[in-house]
DSSP file (Angstrom, degrees, kcal/mol; ACC not computed):
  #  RESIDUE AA STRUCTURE BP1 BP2  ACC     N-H-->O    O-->H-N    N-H-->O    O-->H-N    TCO  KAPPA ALPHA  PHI   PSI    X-CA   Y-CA   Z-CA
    1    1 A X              0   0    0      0, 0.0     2,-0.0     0, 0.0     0, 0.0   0.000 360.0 360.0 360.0 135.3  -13.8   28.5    6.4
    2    2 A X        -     0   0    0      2,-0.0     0, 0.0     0, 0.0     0, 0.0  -0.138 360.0 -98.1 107.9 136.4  -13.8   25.0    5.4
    3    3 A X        -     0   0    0      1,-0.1     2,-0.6    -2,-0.0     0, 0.0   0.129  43.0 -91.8 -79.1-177.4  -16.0   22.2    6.0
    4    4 A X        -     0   0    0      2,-0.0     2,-0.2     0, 0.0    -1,-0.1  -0.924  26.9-136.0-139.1 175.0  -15.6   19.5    8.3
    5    5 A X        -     0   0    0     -2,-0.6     2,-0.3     0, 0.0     0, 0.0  -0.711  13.9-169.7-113.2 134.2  -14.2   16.4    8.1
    6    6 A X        -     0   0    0     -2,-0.2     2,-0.4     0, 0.0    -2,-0.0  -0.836  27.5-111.5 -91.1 148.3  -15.3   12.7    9.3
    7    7 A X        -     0   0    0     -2,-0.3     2,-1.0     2,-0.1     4,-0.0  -0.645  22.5-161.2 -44.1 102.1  -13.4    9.4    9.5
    8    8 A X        +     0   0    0     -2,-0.4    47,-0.2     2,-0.0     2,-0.1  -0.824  52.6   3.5-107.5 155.1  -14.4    7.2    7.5
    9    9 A X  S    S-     0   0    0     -2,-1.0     2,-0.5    45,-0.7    47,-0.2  -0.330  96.9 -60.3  75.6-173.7  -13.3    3.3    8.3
   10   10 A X        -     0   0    0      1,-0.1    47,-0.2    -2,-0.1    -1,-0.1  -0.895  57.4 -87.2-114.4 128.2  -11.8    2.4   10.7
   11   11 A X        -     0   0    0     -2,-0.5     2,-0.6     1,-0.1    -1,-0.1   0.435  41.1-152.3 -16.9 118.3   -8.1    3.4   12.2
   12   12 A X        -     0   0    0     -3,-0.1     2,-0.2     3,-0.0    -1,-0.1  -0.812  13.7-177.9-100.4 136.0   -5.0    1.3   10.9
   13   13 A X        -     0   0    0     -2,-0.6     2,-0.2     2,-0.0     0, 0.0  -0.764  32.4 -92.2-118.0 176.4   -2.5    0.9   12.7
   14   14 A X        -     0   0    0     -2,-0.2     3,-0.1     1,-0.1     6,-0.1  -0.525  31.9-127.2 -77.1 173.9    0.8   -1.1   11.7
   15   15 A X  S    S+     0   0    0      1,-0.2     2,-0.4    -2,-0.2    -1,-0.1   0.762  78.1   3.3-121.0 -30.1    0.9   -4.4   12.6
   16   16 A X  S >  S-     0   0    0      0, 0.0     3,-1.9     0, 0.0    -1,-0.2  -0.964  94.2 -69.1-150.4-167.8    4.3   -4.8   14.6
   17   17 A X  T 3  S+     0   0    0     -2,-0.4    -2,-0.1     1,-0.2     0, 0.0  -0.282 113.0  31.6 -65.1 168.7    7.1   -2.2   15.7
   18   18 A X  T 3  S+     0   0    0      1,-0.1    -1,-0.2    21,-0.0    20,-0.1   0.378  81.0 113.1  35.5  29.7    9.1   -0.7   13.1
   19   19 A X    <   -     0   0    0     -3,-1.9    19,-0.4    19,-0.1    20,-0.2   0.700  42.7-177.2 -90.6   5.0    6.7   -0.7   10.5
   20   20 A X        -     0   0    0     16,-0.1    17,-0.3    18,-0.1    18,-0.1   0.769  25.2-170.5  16.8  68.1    6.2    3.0   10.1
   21   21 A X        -     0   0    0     15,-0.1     2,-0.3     1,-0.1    15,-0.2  -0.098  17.0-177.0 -61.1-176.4    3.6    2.5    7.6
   22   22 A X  E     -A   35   0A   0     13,-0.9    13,-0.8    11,-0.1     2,-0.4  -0.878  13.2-117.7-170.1-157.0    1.9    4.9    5.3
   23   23 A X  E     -A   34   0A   0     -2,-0.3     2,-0.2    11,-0.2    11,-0.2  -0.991  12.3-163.4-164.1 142.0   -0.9    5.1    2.5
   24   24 A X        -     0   0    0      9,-0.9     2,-0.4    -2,-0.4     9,-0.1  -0.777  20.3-157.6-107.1 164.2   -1.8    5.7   -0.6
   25   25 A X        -     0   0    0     -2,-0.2     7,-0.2     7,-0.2    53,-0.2  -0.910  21.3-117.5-153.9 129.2   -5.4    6.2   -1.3
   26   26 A X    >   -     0   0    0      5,-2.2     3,-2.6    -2,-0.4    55,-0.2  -0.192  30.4-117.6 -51.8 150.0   -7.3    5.8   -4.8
   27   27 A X  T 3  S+     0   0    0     52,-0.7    54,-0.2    53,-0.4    -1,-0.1   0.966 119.8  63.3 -72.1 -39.1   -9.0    9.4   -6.2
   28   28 A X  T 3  S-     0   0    0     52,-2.8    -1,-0.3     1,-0.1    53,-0.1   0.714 103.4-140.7 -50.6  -7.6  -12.2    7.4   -5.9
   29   29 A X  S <  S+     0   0    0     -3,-2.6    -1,-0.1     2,-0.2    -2,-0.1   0.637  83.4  91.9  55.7  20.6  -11.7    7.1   -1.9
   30   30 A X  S    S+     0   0    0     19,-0.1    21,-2.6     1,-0.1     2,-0.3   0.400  80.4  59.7-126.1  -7.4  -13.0    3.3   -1.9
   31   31 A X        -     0   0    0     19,-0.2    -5,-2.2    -5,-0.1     2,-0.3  -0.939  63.1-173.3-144.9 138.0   -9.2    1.7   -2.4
   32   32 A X        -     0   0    0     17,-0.4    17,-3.3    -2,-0.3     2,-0.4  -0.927  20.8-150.9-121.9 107.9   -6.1    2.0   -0.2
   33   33 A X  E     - B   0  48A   0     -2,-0.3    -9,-0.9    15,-0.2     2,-0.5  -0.679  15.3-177.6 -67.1 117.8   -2.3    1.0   -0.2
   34   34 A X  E     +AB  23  47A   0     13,-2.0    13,-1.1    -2,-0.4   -11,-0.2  -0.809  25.4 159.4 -91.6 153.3   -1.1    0.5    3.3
   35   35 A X  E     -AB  22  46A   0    -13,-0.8   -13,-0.9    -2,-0.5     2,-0.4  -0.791  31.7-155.2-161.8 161.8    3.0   -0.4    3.0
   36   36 A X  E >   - B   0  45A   0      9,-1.0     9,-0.7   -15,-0.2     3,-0.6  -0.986  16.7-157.8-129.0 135.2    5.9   -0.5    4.5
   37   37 A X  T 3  S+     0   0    0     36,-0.6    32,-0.2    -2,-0.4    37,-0.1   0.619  92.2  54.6 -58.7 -21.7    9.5   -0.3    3.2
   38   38 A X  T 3> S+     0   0    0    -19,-0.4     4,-1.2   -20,-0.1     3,-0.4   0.472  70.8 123.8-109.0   4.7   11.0   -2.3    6.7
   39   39 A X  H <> S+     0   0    0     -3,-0.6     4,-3.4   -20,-0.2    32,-0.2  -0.071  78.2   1.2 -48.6 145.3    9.1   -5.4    6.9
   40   40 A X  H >4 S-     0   0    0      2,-0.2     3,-1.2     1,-0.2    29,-0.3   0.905 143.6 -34.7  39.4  68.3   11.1   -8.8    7.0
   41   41 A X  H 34 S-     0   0    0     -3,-0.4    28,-1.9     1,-0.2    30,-0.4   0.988 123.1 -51.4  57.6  71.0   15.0   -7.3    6.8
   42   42 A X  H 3< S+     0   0    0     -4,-1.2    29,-3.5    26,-0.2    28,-0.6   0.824 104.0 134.6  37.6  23.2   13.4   -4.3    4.4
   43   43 A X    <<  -     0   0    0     -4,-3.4    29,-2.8    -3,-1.2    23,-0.2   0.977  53.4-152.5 -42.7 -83.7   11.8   -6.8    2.1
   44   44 A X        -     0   0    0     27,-0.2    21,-0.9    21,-0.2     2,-0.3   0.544  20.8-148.0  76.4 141.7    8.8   -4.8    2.1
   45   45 A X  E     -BC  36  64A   0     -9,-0.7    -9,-1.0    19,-0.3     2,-0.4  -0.829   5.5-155.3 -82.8 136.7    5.6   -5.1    1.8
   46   46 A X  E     -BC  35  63A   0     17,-2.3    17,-2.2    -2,-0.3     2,-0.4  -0.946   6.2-157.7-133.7 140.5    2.1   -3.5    0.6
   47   47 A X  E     -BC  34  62A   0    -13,-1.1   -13,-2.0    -2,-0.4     2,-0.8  -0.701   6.1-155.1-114.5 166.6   -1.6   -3.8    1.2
   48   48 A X  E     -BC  33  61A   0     13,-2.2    12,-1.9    -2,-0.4    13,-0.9  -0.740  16.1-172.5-125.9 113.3   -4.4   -3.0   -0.6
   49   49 A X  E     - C   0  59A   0    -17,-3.3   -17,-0.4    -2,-0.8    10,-0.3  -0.265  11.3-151.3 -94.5-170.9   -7.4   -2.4    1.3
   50   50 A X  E     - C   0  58A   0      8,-0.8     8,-2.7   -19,-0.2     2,-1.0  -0.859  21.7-126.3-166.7 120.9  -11.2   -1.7   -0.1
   51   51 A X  E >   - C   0  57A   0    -21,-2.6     3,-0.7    -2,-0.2     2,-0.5  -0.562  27.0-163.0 -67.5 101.6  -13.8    0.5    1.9
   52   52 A X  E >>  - C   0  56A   0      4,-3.3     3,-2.3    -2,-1.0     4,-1.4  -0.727  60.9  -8.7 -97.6 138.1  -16.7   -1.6    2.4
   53   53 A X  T 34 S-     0   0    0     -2,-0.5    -1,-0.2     1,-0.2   -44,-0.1   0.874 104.7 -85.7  13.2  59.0  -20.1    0.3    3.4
   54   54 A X  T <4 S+     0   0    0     -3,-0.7   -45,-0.7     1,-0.1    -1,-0.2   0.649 127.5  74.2  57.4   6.9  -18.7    3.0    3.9
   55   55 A X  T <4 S+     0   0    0     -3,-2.3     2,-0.3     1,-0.4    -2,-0.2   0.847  88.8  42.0-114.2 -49.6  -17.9    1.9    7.5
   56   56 A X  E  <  -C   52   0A   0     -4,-1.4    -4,-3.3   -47,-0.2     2,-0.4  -0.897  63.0-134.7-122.6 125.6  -14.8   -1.0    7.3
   57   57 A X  E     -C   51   0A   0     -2,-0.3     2,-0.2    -6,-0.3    -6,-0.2  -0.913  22.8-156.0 -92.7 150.5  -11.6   -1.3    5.5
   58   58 A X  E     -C   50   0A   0     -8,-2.7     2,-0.9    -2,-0.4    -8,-0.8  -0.710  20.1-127.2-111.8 140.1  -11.1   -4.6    4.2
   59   59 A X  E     +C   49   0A   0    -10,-0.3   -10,-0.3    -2,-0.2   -11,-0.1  -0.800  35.3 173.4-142.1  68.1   -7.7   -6.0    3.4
   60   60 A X  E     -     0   0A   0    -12,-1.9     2,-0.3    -2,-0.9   -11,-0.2   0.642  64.6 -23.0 -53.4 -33.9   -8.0   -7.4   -0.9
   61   61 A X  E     -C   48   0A   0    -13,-0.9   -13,-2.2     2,-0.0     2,-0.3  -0.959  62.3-152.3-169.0 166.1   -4.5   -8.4   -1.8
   62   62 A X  E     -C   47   0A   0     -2,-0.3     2,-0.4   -15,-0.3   -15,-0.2  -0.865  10.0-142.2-158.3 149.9   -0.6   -7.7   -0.5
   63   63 A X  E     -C   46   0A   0    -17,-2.2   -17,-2.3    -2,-0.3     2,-0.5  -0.905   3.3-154.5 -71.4 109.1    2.4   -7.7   -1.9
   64   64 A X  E     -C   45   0A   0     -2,-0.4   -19,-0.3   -19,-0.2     9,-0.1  -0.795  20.1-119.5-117.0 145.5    5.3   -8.7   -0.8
   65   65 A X        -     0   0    0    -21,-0.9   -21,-0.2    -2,-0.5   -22,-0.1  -0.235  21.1-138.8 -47.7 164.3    9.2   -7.4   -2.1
   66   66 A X  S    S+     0   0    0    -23,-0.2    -1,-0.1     1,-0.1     2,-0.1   0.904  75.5  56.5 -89.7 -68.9   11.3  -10.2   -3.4
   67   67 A X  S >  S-     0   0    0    -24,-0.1     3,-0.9   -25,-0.1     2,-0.7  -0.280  81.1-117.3 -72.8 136.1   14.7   -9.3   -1.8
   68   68 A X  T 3  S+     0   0    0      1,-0.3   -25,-0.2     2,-0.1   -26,-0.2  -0.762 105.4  11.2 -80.7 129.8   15.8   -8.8    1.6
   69   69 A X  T 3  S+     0   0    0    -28,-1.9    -1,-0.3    -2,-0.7   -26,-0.2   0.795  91.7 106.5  91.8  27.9   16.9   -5.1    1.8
   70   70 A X  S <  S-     0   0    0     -3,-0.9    21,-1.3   -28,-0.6    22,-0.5   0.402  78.5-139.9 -91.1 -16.2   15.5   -3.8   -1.8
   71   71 A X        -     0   0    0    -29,-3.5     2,-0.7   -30,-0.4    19,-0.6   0.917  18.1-156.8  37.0  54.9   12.9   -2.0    0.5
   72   72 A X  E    S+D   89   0B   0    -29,-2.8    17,-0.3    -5,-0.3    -1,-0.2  -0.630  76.8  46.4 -29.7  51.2    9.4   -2.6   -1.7
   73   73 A X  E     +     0   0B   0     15,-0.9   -36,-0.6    -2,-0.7    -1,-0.2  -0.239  64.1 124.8  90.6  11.3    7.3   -0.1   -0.7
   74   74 A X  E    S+     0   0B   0     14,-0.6     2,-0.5     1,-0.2    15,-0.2   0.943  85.9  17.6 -70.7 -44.9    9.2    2.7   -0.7
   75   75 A X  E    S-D   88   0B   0     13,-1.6    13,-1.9   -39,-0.1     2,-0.2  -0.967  71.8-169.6-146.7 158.5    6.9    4.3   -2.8
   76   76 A X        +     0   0    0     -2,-0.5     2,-0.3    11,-0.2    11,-0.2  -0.888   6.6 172.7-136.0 129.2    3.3    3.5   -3.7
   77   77 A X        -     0   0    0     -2,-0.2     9,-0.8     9,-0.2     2,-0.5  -0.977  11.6-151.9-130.7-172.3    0.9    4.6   -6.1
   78   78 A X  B     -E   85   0B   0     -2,-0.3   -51,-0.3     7,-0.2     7,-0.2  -0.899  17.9-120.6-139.1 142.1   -2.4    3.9   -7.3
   79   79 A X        -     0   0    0      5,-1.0   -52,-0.7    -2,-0.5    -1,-0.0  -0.030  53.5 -94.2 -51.3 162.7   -4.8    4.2  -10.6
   80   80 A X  S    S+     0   0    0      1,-0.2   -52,-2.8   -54,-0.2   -53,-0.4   0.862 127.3  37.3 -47.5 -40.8   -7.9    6.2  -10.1
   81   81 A X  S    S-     0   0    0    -55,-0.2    -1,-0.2   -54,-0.2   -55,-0.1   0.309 114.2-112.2 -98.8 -30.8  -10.1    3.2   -9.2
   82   82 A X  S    S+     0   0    0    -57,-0.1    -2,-0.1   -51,-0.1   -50,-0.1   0.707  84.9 121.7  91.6  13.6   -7.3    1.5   -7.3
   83   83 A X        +     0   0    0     20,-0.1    21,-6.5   -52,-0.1     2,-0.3   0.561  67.5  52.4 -76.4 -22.0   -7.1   -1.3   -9.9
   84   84 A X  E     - F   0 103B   0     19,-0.3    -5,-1.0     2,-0.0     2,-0.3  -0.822  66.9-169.3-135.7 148.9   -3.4   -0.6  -10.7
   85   85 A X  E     -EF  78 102B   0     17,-1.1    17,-0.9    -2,-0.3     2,-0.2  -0.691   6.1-167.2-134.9 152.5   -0.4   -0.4   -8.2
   86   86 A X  E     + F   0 101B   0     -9,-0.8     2,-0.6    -2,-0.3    -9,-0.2  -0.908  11.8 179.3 -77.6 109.4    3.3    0.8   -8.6
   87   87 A X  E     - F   0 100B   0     13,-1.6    13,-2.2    -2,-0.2     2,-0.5  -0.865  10.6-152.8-117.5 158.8    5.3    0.1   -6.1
   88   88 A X  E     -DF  75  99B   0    -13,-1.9   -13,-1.6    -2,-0.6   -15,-0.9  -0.959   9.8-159.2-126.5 129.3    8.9    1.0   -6.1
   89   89 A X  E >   -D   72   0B   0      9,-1.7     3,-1.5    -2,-0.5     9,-0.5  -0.864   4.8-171.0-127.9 100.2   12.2   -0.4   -4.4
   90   90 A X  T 3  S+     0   0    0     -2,-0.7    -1,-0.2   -19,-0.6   -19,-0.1   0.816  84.1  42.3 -26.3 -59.3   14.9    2.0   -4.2
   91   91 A X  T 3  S+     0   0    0    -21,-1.3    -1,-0.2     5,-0.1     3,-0.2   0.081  88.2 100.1-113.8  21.1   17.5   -0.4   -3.1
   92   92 A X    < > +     0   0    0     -3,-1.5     5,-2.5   -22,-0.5     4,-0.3  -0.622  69.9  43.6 -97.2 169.5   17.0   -3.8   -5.4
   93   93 A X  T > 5S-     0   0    0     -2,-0.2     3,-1.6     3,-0.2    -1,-0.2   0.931 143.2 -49.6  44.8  58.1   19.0   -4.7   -8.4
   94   94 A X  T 3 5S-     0   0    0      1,-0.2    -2,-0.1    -3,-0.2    -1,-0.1   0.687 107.0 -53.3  57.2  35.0   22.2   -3.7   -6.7
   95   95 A X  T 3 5S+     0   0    0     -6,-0.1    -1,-0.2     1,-0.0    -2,-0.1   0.649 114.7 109.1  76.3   5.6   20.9   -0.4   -5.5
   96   96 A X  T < 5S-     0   0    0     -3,-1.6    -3,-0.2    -4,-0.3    -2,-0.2   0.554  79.3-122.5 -88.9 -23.8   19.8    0.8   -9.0
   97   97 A X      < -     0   0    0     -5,-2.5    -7,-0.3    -4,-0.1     2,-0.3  -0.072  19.0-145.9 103.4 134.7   15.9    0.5   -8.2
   98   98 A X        -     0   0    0     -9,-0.5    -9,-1.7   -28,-0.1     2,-0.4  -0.892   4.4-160.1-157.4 135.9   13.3   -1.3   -9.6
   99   99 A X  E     -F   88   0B   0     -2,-0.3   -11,-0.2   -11,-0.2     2,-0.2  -0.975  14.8-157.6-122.8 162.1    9.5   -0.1   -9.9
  100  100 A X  E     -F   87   0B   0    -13,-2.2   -13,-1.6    -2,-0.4     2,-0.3  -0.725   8.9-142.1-109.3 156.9    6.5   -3.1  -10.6
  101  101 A X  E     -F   86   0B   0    -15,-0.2     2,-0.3    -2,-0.2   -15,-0.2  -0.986  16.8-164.3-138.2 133.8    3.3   -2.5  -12.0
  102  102 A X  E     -F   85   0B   0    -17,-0.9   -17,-1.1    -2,-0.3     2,-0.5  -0.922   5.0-169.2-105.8 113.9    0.6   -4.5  -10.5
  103  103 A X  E     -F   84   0B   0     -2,-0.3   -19,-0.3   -19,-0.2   -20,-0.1  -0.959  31.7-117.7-114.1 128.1   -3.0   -5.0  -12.1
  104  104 A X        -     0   0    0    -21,-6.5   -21,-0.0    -2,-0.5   -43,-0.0  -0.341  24.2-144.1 -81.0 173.1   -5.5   -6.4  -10.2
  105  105 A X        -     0   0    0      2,-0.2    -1,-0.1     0, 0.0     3,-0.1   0.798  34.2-111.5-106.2 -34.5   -6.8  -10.0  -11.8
  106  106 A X  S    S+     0   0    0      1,-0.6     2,-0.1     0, 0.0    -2,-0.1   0.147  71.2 119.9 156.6 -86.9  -10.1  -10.2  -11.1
  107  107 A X              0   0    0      1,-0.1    -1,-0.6     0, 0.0    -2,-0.2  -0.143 360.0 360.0 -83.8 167.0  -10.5  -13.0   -8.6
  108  108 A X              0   0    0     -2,-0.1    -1,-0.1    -3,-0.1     0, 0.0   0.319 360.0 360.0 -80.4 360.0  -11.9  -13.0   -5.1
C-alpha cells in the first residue's frame, strides 16, 4: 500500500564531525533549512538551501548564532514558501532562550 518514493537532490551531508545536522523543509518542497546547534563552540548555525531543477540543492543564505554556547539552531522552522525562518537558541540570554525571525530580502 503506498507509493514509492524518489530522491530528489542530491545527499547532504554535514560538513565536519560533530555537526549532527538536520532539516527543515518548506510545505512547497523547493526550500530547505540545514542546521546545526554545535558549530563554532555551539554558536550554531543554519542553511537555507533552494531545489534547483528539480535535480541540485543550492545553498541561498546561512545564518550564523551570535554567542558561543547559545546553540542557534536548535530549532528551525520555515514559512510555506521557505521565505521566513525561525530559528531558536535554547541556551542565549543567560539560558532563558531567544527565538529570531528571519525574512528573506530579496537579493541574489
Amino acid at each position: 500500500s503506498g507509493g514509492e518514493f524518489q530522491q530528489r537532490g542530491q545527499t547532504l551531508y554535514g560538513f565536519r564531525e560533530g555537526d549532527e545536522v538536520k532539516c527543515t523543509l518548506a510545505n512547497n518542497g523547493e526550500r530547505m533549512a540545514m542546521f546545526t546547534k554545535n558549530r563554532d563552540n555551539k554558536t550554531g548555525r543554519v542553511w537555507i538551501l533552494e531545489l534547483r531543477s528539480g535535480r541540485e540543492w543550492v545553498e541561498i543564505g546561512k545564518i550564523i548564532g551570535k554567542e558561543e554556547g547559545e546553540k542557534f539552531g536548535n530549532c528551525v522552522s520555515l514559512s510555506d514558501d521557505g521565505t521566513v525562518v525561525a530559528i531558536g537558541a535554547p541556551f542565549a540570554n543567560n539560558k532563558r532562550g531567544l527565538i529570531r525571525i528571519y525574512v528573506e530580502n530579496g537579493g541574489s
